[in-house]
Residue frames as qw, qx, qy, qz and C-alpha x, y, z in Angstrom:
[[0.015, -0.824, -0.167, -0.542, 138.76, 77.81, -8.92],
 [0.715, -0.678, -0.083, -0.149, 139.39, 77.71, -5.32],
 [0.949, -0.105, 0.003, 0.297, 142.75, 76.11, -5.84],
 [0.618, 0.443, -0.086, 0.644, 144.84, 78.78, -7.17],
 [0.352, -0.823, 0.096, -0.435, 143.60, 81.17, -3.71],
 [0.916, -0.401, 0.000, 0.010, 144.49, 78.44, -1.72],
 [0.723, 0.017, -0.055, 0.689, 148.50, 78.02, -3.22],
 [0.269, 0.590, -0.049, 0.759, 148.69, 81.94, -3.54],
 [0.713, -0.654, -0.026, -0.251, 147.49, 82.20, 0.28],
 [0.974, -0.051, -0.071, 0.209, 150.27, 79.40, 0.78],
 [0.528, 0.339, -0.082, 0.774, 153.11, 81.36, -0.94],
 [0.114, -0.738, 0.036, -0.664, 151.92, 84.51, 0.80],
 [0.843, -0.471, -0.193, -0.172, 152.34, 82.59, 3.94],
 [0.822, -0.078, -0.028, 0.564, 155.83, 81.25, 3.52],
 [0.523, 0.521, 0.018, 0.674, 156.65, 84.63, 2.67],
 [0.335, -0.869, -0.103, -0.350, 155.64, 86.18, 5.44],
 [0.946, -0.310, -0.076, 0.063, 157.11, 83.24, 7.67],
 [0.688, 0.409, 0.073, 0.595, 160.51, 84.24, 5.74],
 [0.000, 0.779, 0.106, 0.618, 160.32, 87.70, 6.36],
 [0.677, -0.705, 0.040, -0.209, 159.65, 87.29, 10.12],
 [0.917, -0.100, -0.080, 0.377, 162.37, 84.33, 10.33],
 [0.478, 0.404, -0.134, 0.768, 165.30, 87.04, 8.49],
 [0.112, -0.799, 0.182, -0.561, 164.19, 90.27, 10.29],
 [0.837, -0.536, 0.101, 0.042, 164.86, 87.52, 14.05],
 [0.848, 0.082, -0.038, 0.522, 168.31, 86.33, 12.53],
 [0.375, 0.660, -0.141, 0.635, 169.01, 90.00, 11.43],
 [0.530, -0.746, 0.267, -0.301, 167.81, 91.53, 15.38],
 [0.942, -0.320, -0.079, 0.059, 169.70, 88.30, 16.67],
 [0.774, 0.193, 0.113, 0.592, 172.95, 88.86, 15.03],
 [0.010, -0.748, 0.106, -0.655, 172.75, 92.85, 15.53],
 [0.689, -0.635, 0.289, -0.199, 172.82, 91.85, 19.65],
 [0.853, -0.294, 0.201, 0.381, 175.79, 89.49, 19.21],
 [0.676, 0.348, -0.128, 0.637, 177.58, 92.20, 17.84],
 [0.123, 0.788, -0.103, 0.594, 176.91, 94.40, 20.35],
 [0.747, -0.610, 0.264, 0.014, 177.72, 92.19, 22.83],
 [0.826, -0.006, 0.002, 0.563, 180.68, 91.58, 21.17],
 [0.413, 0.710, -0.143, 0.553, 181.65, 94.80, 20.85],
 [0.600, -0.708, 0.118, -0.353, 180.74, 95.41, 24.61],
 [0.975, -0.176, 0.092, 0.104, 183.19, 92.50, 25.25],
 [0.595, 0.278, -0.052, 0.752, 186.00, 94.70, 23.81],
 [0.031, -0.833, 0.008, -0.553, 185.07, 97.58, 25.50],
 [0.682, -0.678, 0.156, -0.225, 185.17, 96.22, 28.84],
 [0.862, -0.084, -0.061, 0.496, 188.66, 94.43, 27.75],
 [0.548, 0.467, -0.083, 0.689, 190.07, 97.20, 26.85],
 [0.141, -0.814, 0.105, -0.554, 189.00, 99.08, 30.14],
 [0.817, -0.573, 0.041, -0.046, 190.07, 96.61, 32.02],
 [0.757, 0.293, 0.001, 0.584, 193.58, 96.56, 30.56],
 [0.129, 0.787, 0.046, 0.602, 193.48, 100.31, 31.34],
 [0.611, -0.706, 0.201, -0.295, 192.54, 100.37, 34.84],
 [0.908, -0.323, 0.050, 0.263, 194.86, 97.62, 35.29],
 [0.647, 0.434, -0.077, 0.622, 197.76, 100.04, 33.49],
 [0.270, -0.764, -0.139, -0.569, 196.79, 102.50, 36.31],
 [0.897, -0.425, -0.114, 0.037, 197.22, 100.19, 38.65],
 [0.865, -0.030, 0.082, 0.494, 200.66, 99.21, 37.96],
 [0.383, 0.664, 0.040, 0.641, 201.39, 102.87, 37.26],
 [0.468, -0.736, 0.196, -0.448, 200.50, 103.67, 41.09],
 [0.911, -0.268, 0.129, 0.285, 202.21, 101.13, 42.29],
 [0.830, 0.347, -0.041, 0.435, 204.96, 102.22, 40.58],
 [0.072, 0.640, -0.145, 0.751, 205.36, 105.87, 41.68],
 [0.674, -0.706, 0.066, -0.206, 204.05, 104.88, 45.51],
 [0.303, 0.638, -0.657, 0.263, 207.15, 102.99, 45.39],
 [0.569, 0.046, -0.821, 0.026, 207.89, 99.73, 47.54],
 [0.089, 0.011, 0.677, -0.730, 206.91, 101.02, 50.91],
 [0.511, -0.050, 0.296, -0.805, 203.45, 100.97, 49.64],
 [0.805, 0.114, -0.582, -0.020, 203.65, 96.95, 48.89],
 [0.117, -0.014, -0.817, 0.565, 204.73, 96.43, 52.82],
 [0.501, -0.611, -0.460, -0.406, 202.17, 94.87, 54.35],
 [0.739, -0.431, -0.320, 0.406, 203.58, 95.24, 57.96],
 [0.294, 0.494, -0.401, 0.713, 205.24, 98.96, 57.97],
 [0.645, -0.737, -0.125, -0.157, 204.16, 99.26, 61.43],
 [0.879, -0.463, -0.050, 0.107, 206.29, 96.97, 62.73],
 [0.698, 0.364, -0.001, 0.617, 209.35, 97.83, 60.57],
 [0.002, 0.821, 0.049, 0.569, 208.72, 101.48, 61.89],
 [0.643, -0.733, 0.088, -0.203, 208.62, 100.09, 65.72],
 [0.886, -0.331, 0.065, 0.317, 211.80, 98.20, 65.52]]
């Protein structure tokens, strides 16, 4: 009499256990993709800023790549 509370307890157990386990895996996996996505965002702004870069550099033109105009100026 006792026996069939006891396994149906049991199964209600594991099932909980289950339940709990998936809904961790599901949160776990939802945060490694949004650190992965985060991991493309921040390539792709760093690619940017670095196209910026090389775009100011380009238009300052070589005088602003001397490290030393001073001296060039004094002689």
């Amino acid at each position: 009499m006792l026996a069939p509370v006891i396994v149906a307890a049991a199964i209600a157990a594991l099932i909980t256990t289950l339940v709990v386990q998936d809904r961790r895996r599901a949160a776990r996996y939802a945060a490694l993709s949004r650190t992965g996505q985060m991991a493309v965002v921040n390539a792709e702004l760093e690619a940017e800023h670095a196209r910026i870069q090389v775009t100011a550099e380009a238009y300052a033109g070589p005088h602003a790549l001397d490290p030393t105009p001073g001296i060039r100026n004094a002689l």
